[in-house]
C-alpha positions as CSV (number, residue, x, y, z in Angstrom):
1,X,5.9,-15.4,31.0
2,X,6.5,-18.4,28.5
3,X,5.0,-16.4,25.8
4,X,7.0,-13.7,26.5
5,X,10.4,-15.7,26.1
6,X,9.3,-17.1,23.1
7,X,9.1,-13.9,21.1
8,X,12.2,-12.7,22.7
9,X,14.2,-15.3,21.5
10,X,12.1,-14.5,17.9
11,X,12.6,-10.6,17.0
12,X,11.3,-10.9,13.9
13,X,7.8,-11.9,15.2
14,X,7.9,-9.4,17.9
15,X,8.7,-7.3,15.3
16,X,5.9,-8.1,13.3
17,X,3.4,-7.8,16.0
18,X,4.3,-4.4,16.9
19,X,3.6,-3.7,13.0
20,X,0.3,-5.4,13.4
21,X,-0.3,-3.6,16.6
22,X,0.2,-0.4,14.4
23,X,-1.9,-0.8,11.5
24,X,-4.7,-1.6,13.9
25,X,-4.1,1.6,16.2
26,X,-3.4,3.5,13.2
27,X,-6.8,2.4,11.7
28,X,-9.2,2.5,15.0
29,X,-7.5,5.6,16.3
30,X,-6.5,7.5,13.6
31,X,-2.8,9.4,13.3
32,X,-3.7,12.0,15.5
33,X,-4.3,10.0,18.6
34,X,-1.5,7.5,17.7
35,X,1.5,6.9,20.4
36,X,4.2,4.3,21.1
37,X,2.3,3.6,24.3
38,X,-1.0,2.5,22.6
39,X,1.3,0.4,19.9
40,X,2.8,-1.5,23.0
41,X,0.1,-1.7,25.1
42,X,-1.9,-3.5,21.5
43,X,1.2,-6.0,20.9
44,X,1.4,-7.2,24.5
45,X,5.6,-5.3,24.7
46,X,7.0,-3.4,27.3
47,X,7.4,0.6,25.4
48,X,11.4,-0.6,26.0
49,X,10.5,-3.6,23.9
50,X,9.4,-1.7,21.2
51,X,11.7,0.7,21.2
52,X,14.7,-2.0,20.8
53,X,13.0,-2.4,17.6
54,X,11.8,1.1,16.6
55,X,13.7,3.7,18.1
56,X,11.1,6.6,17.6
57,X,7.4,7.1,16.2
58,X,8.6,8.1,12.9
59,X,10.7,5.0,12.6
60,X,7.6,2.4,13.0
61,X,5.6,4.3,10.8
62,X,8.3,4.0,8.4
63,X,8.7,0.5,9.3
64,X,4.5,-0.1,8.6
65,X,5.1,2.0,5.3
66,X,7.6,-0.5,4.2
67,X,6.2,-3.3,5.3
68,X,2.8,-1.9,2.9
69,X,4.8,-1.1,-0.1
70,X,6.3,-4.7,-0.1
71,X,3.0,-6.0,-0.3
72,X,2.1,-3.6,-2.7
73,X,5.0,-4.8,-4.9
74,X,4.3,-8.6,-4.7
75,X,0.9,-7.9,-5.6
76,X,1.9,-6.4,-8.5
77,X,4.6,-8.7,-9.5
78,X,2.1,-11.9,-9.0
79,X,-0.3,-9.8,-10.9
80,X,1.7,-9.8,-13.6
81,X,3.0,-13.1,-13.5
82,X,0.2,-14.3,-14.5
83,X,-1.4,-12.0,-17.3
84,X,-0.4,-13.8,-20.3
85,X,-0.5,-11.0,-23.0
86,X,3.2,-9.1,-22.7
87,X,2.3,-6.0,-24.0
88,X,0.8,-3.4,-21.1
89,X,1.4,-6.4,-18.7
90,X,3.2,-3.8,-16.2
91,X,0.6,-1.0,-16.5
92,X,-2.6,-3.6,-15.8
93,X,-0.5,-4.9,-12.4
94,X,-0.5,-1.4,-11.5
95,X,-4.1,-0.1,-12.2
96,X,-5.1,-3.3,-10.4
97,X,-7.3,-5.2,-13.5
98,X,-9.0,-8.1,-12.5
99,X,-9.3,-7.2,-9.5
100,X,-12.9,-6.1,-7.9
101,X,-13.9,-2.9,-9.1
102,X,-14.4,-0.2,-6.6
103,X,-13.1,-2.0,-3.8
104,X,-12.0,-0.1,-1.0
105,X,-8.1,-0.1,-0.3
106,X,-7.5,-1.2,2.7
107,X,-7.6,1.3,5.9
108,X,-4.0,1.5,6.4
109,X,-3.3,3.0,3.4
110,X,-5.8,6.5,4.2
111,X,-4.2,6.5,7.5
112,X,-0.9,6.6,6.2
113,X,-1.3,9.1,3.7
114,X,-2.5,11.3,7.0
115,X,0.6,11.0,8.1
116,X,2.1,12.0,4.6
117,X,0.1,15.3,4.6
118,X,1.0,16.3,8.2
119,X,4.7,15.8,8.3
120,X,7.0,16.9,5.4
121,X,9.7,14.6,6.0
122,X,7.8,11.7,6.0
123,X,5.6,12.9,2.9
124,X,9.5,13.0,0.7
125,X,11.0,10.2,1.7
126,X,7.3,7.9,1.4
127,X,7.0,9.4,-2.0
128,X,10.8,8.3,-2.8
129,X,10.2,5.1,-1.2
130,X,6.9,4.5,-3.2
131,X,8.7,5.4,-6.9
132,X,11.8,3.3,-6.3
133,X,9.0,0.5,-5.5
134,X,7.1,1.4,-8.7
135,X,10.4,1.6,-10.9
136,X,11.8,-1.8,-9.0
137,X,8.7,-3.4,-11.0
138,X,9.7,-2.4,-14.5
139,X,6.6,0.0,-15.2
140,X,8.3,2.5,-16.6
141,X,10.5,0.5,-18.8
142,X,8.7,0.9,-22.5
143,X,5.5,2.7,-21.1
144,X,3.7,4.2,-23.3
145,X,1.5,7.2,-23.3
146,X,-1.7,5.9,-22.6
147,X,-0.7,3.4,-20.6
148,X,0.8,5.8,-18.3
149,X,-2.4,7.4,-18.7
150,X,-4.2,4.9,-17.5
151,X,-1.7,4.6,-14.3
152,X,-2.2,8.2,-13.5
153,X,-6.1,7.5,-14.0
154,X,-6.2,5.1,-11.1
155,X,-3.7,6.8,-9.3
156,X,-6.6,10.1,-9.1
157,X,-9.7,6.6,-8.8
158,X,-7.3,5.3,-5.6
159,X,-7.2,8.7,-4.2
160,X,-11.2,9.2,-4.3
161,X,-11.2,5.6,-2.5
162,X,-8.8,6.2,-0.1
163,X,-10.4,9.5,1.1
164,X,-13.6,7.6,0.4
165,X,-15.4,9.9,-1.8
166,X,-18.4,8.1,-3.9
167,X,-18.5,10.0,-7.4
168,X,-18.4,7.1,-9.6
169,X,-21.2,4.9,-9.5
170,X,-21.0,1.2,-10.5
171,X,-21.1,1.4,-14.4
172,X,-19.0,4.6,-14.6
173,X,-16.3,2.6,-13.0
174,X,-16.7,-0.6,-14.9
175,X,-16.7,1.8,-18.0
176,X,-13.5,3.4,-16.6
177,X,-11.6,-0.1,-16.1
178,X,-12.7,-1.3,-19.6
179,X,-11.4,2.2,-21.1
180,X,-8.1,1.9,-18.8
181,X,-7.7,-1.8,-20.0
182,X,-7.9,-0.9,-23.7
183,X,-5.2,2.0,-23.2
184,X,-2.6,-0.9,-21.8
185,X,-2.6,-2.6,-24.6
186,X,-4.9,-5.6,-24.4
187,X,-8.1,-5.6,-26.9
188,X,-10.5,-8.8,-26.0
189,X,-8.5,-10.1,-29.0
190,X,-5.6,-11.0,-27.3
191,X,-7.5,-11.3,-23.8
C-alpha cells in the first residue's frame, strides 16, 4: 500500500510505468494480443488507474509513440551536437553514423509500426507526428540531393532491420555507411 501512495501522489512516474509496462507487453506479446488489462496488470495499476492516464488503447500507444519519437529526436540532436564538420551535420544525425553498423533498432519500434500497418488512423497521424519530429531537427533546411539520398537510403536499411530481414552482410553495410557518409558532405578530409 505505501508504494501505491507514493506513485499516486507522482503521476508522472505512474505514468511512465504504464509506458514501460507497454513497450514490454508490446514487445513480448506482440500488437495483436495487446490489451489495457495486460498493460495494468505489467505496471502494478488498477485498469481505472491507467485509464486516468490513458483514456483508450489508442491513446497509450500514442502516448508510447511519443514518448519514442522524443528519444529519437534527442538522439539526433546530441548526435549532431557533437559532429564538428557543419556541412551534412543534420543528414549524418539522421542516418545514424557512428553508430554500430547493423544494429538492430530496438523492438518497440517493429512493434509499433504493426500497429501503423493495421490501423489507418494511427498509421496518418504517426507519420505526421514522425515528419514534424524530423523537420523540428532542421534536416530539411539546406538538404541537398544526396544527402537526402542518403536519408531515404537508411530509411529503406531501417526498414530491412526493423522487419529483420538479413540481405546485407557485414561489408556491404560498412560499404553502404561509407558511401552514405560521403553523400552528406564529409570526405576523411574534414573528418
Amino acid at each position: 500500500m505505501a508504494n501505491l501512495s507514493k506513485r499516486t501522489n507522482r503521476p508522472e512516474a505512474v505514468k511512465s510505468d504504464l509506458l514501460n509496462a507497454a513497450a514490454q507487453i508490446l514487445t513480448t506479446r506482440g500488437i495483436q494480443a495487446f490489451t489495457l488489462e495486460l498493460v495494468a496488470k505489467e505496471a502494478g495499476v488498477s485498469k481505472g488507474g491507467l485509464l486516468h492516464h490513458f483514456s483508450n488503447k489508442k491513446a497509450l500507444l500514442d502516448g508510447l509513440f511519443i514518448r519514442e519519437m522524443e528519444v529519437f529526436r534527442q538522439h539526433i540532436l546530441a548526435t549532431m551536437q557533437n559532429d564538428p564538420v557543419k556541412v551534412g551535420r543534420a543528414a549524418r544525425a539522421y542516418i545514424g553514423i557512428g553508430q554500430a553498423p547493423a544494429s538492430t533498432p530496438p523492438g518497440i519500434i517493429r512493434h509499433l509500426l504493426a500497429a501503423m500497418l493495421i490501423d489507418p488512423q494511427i498509421s496518418q497521424e504517426w507519420t505526421h507526428h514522425y515528419w514534424q519530429t524530423i523537420k523540428s531537427i532542421g534536416l530539411f533546411e539546406n538538404i541537398t540531393t544526396p544527402q537526402l539520398l542518403a536519408c531515404l537510403a537508411m530509411d529503406g536499411l531501417s526498414l530491412w532491420d526493423i522487419l529483420e530481414t538479413d540481405l546485407l552482410n557485414q561489408k556491404s553495410r560498412d560499404d553502404l555507411e561509407k558511401f552514405m557518409i560521403e553523400l552528406t558532405g564529409k570526405s576523411e578530409k574534414n573528418s
